[in-house]
C-alpha positions as CSV (number, residue, x, y, z in Angstrom):
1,X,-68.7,111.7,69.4
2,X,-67.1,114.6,71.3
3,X,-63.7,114.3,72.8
4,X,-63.9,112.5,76.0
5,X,-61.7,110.0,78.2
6,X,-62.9,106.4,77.8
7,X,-63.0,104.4,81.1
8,X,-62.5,100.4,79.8
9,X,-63.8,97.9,82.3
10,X,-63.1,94.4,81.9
11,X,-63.2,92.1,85.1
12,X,-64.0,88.7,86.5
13,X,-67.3,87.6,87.0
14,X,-68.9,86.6,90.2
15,X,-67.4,83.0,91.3
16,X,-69.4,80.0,90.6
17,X,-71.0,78.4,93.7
18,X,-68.2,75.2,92.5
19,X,-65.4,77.0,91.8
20,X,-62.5,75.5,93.4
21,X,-60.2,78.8,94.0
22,X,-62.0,81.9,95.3
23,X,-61.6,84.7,93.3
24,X,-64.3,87.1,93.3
25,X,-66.8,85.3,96.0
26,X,-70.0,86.9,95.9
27,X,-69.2,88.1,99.5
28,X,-66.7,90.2,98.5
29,X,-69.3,92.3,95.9
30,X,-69.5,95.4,98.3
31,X,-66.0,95.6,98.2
32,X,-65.0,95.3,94.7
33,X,-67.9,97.9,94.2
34,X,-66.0,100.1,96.2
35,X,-62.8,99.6,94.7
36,X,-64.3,100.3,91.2
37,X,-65.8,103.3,92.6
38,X,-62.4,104.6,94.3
39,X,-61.0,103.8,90.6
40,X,-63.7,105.7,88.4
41,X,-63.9,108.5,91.3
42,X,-59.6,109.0,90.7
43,X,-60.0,108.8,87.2
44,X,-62.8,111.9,87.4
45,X,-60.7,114.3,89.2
46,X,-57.6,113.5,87.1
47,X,-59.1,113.9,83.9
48,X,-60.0,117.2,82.1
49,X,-62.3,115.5,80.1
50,X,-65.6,114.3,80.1
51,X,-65.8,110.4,81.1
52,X,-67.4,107.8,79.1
53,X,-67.6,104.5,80.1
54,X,-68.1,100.9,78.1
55,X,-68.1,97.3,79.3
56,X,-69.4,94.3,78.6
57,X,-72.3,93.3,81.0
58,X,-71.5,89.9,82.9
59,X,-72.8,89.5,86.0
60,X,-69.9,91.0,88.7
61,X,-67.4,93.7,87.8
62,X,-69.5,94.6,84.6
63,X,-72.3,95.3,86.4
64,X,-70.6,97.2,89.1
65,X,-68.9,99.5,86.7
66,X,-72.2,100.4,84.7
67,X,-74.2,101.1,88.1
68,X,-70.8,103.4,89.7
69,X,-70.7,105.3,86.4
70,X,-74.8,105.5,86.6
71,X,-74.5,106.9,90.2
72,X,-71.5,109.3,89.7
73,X,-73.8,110.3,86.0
74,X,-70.8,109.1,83.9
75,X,-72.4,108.0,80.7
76,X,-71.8,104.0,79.4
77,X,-72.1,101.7,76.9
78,X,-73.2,98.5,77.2
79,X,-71.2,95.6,74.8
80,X,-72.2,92.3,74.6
81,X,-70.5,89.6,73.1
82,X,-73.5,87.3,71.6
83,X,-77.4,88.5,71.6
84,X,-79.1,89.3,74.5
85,X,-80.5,85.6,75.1
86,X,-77.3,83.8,74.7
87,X,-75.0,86.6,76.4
88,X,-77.6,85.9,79.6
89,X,-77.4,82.0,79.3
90,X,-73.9,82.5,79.1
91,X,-72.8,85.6,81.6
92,X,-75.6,85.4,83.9
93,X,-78.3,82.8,84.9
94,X,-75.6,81.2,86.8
95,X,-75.6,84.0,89.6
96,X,-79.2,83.9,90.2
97,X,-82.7,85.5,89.9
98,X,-81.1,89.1,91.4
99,X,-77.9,89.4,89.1
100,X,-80.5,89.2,85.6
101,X,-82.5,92.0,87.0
102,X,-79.7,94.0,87.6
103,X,-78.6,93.1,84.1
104,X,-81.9,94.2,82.7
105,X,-82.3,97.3,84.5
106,X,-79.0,98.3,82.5
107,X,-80.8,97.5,79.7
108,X,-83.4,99.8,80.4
109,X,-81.3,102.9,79.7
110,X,-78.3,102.0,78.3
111,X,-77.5,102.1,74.7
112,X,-76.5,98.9,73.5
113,X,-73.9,97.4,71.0
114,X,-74.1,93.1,70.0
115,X,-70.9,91.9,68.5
116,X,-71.3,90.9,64.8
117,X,-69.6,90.5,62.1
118,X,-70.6,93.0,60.5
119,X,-69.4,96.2,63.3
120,X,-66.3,93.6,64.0
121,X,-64.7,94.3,60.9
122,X,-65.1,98.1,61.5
123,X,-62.8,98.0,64.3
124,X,-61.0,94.7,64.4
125,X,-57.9,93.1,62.6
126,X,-57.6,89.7,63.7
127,X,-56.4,86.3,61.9
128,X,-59.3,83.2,61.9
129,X,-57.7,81.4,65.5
130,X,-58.8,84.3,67.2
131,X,-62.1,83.4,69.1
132,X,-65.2,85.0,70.0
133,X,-64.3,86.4,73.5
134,X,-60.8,87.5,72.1
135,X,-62.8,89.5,69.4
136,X,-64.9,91.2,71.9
137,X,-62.0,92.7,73.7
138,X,-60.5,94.0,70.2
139,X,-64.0,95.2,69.7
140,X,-63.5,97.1,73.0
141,X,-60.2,98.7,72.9
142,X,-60.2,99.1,68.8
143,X,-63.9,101.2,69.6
144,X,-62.4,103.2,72.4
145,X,-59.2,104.2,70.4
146,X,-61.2,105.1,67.3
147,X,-64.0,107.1,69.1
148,X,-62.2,108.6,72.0
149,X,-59.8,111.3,70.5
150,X,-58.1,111.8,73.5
151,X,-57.2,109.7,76.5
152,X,-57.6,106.0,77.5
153,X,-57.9,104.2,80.5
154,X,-58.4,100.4,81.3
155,X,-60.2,99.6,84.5
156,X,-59.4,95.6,84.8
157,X,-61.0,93.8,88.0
158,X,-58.4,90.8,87.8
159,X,-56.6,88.5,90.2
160,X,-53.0,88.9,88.2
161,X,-52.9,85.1,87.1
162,X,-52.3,83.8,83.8
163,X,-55.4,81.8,82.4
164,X,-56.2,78.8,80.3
165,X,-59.5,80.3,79.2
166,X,-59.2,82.4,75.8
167,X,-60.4,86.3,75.5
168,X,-60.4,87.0,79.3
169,X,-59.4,90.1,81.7
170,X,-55.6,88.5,81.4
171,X,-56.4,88.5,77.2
172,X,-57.6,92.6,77.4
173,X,-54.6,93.3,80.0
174,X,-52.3,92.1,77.6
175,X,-53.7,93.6,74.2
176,X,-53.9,97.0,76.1
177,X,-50.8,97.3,77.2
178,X,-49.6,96.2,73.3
179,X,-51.5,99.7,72.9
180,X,-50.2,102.0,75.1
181,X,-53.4,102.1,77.4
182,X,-53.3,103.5,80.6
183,X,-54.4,100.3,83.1
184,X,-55.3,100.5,86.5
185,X,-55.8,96.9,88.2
186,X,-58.2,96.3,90.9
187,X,-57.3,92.5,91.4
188,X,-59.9,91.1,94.2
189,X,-58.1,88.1,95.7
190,X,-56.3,91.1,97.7
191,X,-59.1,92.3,98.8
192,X,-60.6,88.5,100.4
193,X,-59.0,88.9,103.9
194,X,-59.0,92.7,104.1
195,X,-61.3,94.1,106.5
């Protein structure tokens, strides 16, 4: 792979109709799109290097980041944690009918990567605790540092709070900065009341 600066995007998903504490409502999608795309737009005029782009592909910030890079013709990777079936039982049915198109349209014409043991142990070092959505971030930042050559940047669409769940935005924030990454935080509760 030639040298290029690898955009990182790890972010919430969409809320869950029940969740008790907004956090990224799915009225507040237009916004956080344009956040992401203020983000990727900064990082293109700052960077002498071609951009390349990889995320996972849950529906909300995922998502958004593969369709801004798409529309500004930054290249990305798609990274899923568990085959296709299982990542979409998982990451997307829950937002609805128009959320799984937009995840198979990225499909369609990006190149894909499904986390397995056997590309995990190419890029990660981790003990047996660690769990499956704490692999795939490794997977994610331990790719990135071996294939970019040059510069790294972490995108991370998260609301600043500590969490109970294992492997999340707060997880890759945390193993980033343990590497020296460059991270810029769009967190979205800040952007519920702004008009």
């Amino acid at each position: 792979m030639k040298k290029s600066h690898f955009l990182i995007f790890s972010g919430h998903m969409i809320d869950e109709e029940n969740r008790p504490k907004k956090r990224f409502p799915p009225d507040l999608e237009d916004k956080v799109k344009e956040a992401i795309k203020k983000e990727v737009l900064n990082q293109k005029k700052l960077s002498d290097l071609p951009l390349f782009g990889i995320a996972g592909g849950a529906c909300g910030g995922d998502i958004l980041f593969h369709e801004v890079c798409r529309e500004f013709q930054i290249p990305t990777k798609l990274f899923l944690a568990l085959p296709k079936e299982k990542f979409v039982q998982h990451s997307i049915n829950f937002a609805g009918k128009s959320w799984r198109k937009r995840f198979e349209n990225l499909l369609d014409y990006l190149p894909v990567e499904v986390f397995s043991d056997e590309k995990s142990h190419c890029y990660i070092e981790a003990s047996n605790e660690t769990g499956l959505w704490e692999l795939n971030n490794l997977w994610l930042l331990n790719y990135a540092l071996k294939n970019s050559k040059s510069t790294i940047t972490l995108i991370a669409l998260w609301d600043e709070k500590i969490s109970n769940k294992v492997g999340g935005t707060e997880h890759m924030v945390r193993e980033a900065k343990a590497k020296a990454i460059e991270i810029k935080i769009i967190n979205p509760t800040s952007l519920i009341n702004k008009k």
